[in-house]
N, C-alpha and C positions, 0 to 999 in steps of 0.2 A: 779221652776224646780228641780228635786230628782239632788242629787248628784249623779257623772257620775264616776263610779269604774274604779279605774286607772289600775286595772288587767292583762285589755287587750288592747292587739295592735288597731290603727289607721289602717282605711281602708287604702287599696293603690289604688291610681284613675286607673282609666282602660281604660280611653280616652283623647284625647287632653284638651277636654274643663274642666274633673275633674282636669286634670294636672293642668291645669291654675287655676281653682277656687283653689286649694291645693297650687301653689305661690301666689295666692294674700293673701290668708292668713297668709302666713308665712310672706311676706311682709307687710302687714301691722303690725302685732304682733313685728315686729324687732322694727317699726317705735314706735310704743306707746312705747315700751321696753326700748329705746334708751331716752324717755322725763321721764319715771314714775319709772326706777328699778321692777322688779320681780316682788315684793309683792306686788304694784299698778295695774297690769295689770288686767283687770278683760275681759273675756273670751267672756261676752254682748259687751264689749267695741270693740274688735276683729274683730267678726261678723259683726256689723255693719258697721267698716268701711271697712272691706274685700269686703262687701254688696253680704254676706249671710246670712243663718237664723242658727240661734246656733244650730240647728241638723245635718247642716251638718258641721259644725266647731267641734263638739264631735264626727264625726263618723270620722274625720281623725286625730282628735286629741284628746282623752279622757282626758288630762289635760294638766295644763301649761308645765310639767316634756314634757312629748312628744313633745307638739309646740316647745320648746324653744331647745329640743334638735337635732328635725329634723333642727331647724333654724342653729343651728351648724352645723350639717354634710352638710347641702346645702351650708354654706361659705367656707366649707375646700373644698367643689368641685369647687369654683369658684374660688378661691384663685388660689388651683392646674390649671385652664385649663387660668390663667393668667402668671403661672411661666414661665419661658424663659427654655432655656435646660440649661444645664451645661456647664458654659465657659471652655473650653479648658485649660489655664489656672490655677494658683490656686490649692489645694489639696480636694479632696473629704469632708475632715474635714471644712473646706472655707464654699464649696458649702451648706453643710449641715446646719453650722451657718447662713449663709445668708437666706436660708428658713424658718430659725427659727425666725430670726429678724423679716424678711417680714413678717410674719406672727403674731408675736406683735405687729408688727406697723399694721396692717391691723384693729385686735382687736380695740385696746386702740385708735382708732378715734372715736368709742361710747361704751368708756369704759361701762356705764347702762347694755347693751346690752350686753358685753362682761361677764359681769358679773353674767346676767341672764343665759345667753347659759351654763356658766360656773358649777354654780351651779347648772341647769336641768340634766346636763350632770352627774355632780358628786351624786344624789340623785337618778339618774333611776338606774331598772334594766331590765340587758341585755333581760330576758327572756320577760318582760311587754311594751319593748320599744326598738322595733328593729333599729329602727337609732341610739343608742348609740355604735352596731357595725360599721356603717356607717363611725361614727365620729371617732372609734378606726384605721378602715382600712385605711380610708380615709389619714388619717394624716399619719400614719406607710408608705404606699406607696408614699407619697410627699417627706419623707424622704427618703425612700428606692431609689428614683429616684434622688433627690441630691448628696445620698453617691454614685451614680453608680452602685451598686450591680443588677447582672443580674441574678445568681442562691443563694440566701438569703438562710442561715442557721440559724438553730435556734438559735445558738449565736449571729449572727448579729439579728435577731429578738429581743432576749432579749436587746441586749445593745442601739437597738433604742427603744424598752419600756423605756427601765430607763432612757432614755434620756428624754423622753415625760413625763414622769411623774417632772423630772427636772424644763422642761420648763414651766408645769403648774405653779411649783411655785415660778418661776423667774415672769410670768406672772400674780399671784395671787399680790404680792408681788408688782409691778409694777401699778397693780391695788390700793391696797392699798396705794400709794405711800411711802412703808417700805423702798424703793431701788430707785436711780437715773438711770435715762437710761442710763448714762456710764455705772453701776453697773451692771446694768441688761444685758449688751452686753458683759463686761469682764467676768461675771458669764457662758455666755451661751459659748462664746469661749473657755473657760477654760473645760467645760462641753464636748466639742466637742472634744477638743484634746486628753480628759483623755477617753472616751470612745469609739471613734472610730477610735484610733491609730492602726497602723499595730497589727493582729493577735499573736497568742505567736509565731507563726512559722517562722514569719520572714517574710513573705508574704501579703503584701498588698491587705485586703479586696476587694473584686470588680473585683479580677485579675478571667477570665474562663481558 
């Protein structure tokens, strides 16, 4: 089979039943992912046990970069509609750290996998692979809604990027096992305090 140009976007299903054939692919692709790492996965392998025919595994997904990075934004939505709200309790800076733990701990139960997403993610581009906005929003909102923030500026935008880019590689890091998960917990609360402490103004972010 001709190799399949990564250029362009993945069809998006238009009915229930593409819907489902476009999850069982991505669920099985998580599954092989999770035994073989990245560079093992091979795309025949996918298809078959998705049980589709590889043309339709290339029209919604032109290459591993895409599969692996829609596989990401579909777990930051599933992660999110598992979060609990915001306890009462505790400072927004808390809240924030605790969705960030959860969300390493979620990863590094098949780190493989974690690693895969990780990297699809870090090699697309936005214009060729529109779930890597997915994966951008996706996460920036889970945060936004642990810090509280109900009208976000683009100061708080930036300083939960920088935070996200952080937690990458607290999580990279973690992956590699360079760093203990105390380390990795002390790092990200230290990350939290320094970046999402009250405003210069004296006013506590989150306030309408």
């Amino acid at each position: 089979m001709p190799r399949i140009a990564e250029a362009r976007a993945g069809a998006e299903p238009s009915s229930p039943r593409q819907h489902a054939r476009r999850q069982s692919i991505l669920r099985a692709a998580a599954d092989i992912a999770a035994e073989t790492g990245l560079e093992r996965v091979q795309m025949h392998e996918v298809a078959r046990s998705a049980g589709v025919a590889i043309g339709t595994l290339y029209r919604y997904f032109p290459s591993k970069t895409h599969l692996f990075t829609a596989a990401m934004a579909d777990q930051i939505e599933e992660f999110g509609a598992r979060l609990p709200g915001r306890a009462a309790h505790g400072s927004p800076e808390d809240a924030v750290f605790a969705t960030l733990a959860g969300a390493t701990r979620n990863l590094l139960r098949r780190p493989a996998l974690a690693t895969a997403m990780i990297q699809s993610a870090n090699s697309a581009r936005a214009s060729a692979v529109p779930d890597l906005e997915r994966v951008d929003t996706g996460f920036l909102d889970l945060l936004m809604r642990a810090w509280g923030i109900e009208r976000p500026t683009e100061h708080h935008l930036a300083r939960l990027r920088l935070l996200t880019l952080l937690w990458y590689g607290v999580l990279q890091s973690r992956l590699n096992e360079r760093i203990t998960p105390e380390e990795a917990d002390a790092d990200l609360r230290l990350a939290c305090r320094l970046l999402l402490a009250p405003g210069d103004d004296g006013v506590r972010d989150g306030g309408v």
